[in-house]
PyMOL Python script that loads the backbone (N, CA, C, O; Angstrom):
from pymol import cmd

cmd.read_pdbstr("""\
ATOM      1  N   UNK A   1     -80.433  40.835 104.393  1.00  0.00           N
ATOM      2  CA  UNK A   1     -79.655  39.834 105.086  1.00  0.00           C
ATOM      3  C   UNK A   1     -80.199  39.590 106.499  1.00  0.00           C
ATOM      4  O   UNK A   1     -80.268  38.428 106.898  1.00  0.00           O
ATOM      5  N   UNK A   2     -80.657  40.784 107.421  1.00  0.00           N
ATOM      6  CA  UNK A   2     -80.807  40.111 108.305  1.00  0.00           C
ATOM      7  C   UNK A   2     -82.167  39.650 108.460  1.00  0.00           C
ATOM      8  O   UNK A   2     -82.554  39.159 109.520  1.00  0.00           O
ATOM      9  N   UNK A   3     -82.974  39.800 107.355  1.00  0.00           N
ATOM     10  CA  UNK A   3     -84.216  39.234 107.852  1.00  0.00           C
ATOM     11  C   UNK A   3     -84.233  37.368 106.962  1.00  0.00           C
ATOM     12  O   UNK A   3     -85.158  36.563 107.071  1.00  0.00           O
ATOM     13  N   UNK A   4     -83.134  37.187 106.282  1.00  0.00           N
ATOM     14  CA  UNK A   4     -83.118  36.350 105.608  1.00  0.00           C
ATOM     15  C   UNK A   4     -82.752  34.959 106.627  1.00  0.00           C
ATOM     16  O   UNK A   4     -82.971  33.801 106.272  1.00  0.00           O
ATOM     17  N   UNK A   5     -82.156  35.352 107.951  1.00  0.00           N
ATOM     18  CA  UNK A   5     -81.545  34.476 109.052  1.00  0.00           C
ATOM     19  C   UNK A   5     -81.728  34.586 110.008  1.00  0.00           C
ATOM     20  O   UNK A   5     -80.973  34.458 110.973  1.00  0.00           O
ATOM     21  N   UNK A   6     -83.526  35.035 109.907  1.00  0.00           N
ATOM     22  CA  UNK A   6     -83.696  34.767 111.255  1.00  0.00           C
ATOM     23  C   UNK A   6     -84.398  34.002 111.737  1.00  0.00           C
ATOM     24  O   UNK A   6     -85.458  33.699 111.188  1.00  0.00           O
ATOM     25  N   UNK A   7     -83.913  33.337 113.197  1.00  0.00           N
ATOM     26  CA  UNK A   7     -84.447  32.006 113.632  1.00  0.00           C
ATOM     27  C   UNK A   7     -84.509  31.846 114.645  1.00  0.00           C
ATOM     28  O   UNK A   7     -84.184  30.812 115.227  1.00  0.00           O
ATOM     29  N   UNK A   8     -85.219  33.457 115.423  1.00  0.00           N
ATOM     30  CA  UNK A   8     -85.553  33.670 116.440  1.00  0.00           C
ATOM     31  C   UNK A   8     -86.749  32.660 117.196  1.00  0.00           C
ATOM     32  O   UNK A   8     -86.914  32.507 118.406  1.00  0.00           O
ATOM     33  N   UNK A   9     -87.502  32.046 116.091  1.00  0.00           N
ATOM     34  CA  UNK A   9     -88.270  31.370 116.697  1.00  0.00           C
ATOM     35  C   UNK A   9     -89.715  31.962 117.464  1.00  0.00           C
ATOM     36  O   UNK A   9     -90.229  31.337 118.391  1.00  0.00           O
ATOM     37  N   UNK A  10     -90.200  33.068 117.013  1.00  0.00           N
ATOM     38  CA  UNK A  10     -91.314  33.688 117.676  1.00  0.00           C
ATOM     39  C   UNK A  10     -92.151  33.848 116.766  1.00  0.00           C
ATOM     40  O   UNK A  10     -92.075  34.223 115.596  1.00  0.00           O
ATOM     41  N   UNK A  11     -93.490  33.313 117.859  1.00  0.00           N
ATOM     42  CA  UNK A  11     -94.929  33.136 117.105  1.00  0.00           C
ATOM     43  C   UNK A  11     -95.389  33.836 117.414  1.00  0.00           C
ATOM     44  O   UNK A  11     -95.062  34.314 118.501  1.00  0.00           O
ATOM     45  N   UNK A  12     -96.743  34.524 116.486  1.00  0.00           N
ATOM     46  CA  UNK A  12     -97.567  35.538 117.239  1.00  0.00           C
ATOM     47  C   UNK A  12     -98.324  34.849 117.782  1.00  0.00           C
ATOM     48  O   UNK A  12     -98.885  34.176 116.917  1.00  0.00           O
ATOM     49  N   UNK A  13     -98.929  34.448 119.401  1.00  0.00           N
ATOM     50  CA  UNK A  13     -99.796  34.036 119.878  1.00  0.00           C
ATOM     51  C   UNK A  13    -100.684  35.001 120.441  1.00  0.00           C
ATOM     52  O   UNK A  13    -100.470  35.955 121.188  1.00  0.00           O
ATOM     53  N   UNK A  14    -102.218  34.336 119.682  1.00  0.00           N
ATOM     54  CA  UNK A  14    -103.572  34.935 120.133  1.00  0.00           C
ATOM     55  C   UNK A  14    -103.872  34.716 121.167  1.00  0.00           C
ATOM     56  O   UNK A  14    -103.866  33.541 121.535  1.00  0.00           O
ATOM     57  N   UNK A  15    -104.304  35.875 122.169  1.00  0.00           N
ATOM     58  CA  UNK A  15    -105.459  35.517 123.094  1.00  0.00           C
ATOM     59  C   UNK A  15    -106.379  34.714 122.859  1.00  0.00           C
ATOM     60  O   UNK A  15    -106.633  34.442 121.685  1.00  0.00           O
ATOM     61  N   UNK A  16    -106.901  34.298 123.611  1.00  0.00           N
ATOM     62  CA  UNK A  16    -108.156  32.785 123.799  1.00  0.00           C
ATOM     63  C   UNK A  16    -109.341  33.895 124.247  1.00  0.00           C
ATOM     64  O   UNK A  16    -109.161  34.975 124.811  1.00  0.00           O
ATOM     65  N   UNK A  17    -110.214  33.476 123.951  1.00  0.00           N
ATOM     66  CA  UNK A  17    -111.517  33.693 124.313  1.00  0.00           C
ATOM     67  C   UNK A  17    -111.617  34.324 125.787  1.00  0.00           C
ATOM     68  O   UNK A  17    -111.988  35.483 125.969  1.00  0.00           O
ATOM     69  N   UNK A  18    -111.185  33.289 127.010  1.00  0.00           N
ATOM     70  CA  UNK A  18    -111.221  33.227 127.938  1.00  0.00           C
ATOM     71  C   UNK A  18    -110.373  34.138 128.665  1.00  0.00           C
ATOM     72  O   UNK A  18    -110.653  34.873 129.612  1.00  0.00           O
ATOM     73  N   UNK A  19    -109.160  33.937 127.982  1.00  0.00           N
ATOM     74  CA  UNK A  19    -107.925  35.383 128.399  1.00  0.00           C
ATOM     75  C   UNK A  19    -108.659  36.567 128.087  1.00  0.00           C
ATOM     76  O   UNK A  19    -108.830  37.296 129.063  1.00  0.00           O
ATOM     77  N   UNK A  20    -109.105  36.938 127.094  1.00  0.00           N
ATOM     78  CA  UNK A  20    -109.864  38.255 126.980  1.00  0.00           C
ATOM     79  C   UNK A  20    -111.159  38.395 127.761  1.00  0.00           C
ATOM     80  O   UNK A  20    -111.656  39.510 127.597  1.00  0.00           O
ATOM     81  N   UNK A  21    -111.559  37.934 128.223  1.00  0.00           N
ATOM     82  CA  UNK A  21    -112.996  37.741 129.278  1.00  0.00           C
ATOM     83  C   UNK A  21    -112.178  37.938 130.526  1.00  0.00           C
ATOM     84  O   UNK A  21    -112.504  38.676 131.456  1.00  0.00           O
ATOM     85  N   UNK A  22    -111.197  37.282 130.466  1.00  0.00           N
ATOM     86  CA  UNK A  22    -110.656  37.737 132.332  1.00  0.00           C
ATOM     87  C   UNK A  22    -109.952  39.190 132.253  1.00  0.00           C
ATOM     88  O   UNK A  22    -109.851  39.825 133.303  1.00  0.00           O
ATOM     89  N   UNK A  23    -109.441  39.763 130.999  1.00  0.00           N
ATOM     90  CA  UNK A  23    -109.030  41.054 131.385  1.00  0.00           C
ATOM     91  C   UNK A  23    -110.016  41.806 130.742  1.00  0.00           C
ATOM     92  O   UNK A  23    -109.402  41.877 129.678  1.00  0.00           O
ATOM     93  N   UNK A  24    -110.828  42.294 130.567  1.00  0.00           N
ATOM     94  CA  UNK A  24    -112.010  42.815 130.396  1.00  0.00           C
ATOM     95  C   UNK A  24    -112.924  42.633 131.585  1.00  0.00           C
ATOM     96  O   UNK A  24    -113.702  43.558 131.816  1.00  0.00           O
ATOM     97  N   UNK A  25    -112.942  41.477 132.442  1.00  0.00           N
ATOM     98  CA  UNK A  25    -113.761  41.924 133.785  1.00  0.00           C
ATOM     99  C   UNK A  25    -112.703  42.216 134.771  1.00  0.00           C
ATOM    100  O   UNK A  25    -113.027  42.640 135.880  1.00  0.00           O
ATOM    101  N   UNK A  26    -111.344  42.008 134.433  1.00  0.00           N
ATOM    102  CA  UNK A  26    -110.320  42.815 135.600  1.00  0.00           C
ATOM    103  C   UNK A  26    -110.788  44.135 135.102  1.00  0.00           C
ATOM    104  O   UNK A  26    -111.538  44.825 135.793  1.00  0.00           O
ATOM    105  N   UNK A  27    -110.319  44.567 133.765  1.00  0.00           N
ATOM    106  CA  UNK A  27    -110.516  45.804 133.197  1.00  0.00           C
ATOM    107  C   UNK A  27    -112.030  46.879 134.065  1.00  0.00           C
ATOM    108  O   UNK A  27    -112.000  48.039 134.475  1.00  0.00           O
ATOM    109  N   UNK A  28    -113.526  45.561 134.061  1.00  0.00           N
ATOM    110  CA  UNK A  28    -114.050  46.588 134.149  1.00  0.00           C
ATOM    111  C   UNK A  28    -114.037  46.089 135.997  1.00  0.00           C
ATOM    112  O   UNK A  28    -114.286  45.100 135.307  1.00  0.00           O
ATOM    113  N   UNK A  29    -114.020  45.921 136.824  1.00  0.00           N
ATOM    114  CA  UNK A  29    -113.378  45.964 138.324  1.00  0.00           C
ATOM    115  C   UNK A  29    -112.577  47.191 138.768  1.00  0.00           C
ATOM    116  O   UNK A  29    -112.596  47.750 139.864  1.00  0.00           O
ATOM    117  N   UNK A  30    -111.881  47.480 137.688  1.00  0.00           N
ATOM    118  CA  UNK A  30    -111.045  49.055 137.850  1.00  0.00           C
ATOM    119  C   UNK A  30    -111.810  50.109 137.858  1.00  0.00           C
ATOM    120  O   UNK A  30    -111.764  50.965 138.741  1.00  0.00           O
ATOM    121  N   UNK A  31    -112.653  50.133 136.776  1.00  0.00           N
ATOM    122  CA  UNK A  31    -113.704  51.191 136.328  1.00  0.00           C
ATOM    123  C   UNK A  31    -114.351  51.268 137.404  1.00  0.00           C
ATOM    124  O   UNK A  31    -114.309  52.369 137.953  1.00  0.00           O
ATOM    125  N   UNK A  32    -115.054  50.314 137.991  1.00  0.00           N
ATOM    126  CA  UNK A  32    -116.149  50.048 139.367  1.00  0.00           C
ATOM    127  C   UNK A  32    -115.387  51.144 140.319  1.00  0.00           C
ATOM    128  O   UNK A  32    -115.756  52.288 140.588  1.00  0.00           O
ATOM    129  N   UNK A  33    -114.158  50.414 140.766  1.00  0.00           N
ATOM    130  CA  UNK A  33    -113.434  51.144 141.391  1.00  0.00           C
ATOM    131  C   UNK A  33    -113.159  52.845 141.499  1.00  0.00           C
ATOM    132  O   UNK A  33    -113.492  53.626 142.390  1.00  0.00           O
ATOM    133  N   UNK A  34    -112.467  53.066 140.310  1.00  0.00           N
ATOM    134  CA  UNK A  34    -112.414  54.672 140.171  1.00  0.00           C
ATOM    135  C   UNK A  34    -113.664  55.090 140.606  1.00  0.00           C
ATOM    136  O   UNK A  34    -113.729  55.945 141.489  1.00  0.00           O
ATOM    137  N   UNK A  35    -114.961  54.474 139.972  1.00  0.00           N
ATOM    138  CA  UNK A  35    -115.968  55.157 139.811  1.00  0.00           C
ATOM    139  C   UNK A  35    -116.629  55.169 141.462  1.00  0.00           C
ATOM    140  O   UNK A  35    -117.176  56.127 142.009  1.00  0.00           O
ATOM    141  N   UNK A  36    -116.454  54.179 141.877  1.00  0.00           N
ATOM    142  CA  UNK A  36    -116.701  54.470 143.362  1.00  0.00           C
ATOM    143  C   UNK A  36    -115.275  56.000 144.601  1.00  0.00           C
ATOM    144  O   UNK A  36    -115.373  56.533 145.707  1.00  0.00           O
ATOM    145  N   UNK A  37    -114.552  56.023 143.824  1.00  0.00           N
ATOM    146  CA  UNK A  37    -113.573  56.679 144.240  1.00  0.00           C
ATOM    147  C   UNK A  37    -113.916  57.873 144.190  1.00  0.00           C
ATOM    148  O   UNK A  37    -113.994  58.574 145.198  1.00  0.00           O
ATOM    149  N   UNK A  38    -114.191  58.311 142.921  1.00  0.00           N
ATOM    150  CA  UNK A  38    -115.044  59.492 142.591  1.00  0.00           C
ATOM    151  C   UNK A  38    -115.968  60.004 143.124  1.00  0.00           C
ATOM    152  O   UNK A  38    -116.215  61.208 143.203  1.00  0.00           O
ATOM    153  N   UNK A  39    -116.881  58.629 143.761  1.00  0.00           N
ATOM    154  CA  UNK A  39    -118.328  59.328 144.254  1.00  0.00           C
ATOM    155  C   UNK A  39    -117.971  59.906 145.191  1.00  0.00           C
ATOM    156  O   UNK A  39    -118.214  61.080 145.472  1.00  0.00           O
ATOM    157  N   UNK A  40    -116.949  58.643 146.161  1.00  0.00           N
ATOM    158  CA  UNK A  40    -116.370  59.295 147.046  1.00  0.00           C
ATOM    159  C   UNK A  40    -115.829  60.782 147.411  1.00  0.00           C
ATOM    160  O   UNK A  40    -115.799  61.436 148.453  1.00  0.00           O
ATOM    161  N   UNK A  41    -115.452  60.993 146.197  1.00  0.00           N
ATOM    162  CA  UNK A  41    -114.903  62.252 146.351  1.00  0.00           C
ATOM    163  C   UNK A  41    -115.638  63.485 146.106  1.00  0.00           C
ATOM    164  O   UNK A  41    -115.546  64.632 146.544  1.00  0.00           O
ATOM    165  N   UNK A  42    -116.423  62.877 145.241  1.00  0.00           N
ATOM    166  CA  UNK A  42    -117.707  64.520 145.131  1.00  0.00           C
ATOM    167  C   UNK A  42    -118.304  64.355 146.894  1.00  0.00           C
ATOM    168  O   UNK A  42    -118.835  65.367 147.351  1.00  0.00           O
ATOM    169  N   UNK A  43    -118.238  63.520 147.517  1.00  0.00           N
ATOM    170  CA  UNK A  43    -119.795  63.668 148.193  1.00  0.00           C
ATOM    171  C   UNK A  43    -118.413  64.364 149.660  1.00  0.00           C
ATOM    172  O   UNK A  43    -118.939  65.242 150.345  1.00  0.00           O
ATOM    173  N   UNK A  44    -117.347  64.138 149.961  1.00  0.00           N
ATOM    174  CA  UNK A  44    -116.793  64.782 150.463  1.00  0.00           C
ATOM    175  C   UNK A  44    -116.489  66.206 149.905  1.00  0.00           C
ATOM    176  O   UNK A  44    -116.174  67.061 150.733  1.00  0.00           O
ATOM    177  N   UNK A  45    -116.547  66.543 148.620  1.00  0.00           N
ATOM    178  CA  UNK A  45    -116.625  67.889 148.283  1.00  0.00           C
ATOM    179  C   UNK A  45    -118.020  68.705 148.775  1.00  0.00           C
ATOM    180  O   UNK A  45    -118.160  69.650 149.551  1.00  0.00           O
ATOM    181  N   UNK A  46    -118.751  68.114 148.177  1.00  0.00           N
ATOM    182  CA  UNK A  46    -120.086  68.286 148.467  1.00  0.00           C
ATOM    183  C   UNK A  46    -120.182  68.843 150.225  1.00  0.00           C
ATOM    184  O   UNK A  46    -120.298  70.030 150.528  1.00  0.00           O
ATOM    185  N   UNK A  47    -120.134  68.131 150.857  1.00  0.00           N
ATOM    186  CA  UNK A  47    -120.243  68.281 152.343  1.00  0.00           C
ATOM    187  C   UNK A  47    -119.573  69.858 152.887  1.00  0.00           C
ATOM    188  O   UNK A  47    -119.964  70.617 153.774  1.00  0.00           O
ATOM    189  N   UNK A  48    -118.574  69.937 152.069  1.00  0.00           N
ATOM    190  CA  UNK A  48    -117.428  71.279 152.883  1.00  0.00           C
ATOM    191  C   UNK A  48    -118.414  72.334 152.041  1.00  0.00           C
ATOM    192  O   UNK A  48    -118.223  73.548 152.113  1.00  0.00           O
TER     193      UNK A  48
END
""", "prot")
cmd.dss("prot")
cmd.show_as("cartoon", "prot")
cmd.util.cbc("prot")
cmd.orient("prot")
């Protein structure tokens, strides 16, 4: 029954091409990030 009435009205909408290209280079901008964070942080380990 209740799946017989429903009329919620929701589509699955796909990402576009373009939506996945912008979070995949946000995505890898983060990585850059940490990874500069890190260096950061060995080379202050490093030093003491």
């Amino acid at each position: 029954m209740c799946c017989e009435t429903r009329t919620s009205g929701f589509r699955r909408r796909y990402r576009t091409r373009a939506e996945r290209i912008a979070d995949l280079e946000a995505y890898l901008a983060d990585l850059r990030a940490e990874v500069q964070a890190v260096e950061e942080h060995l080379n202050e380990l490093r030093r003491t």
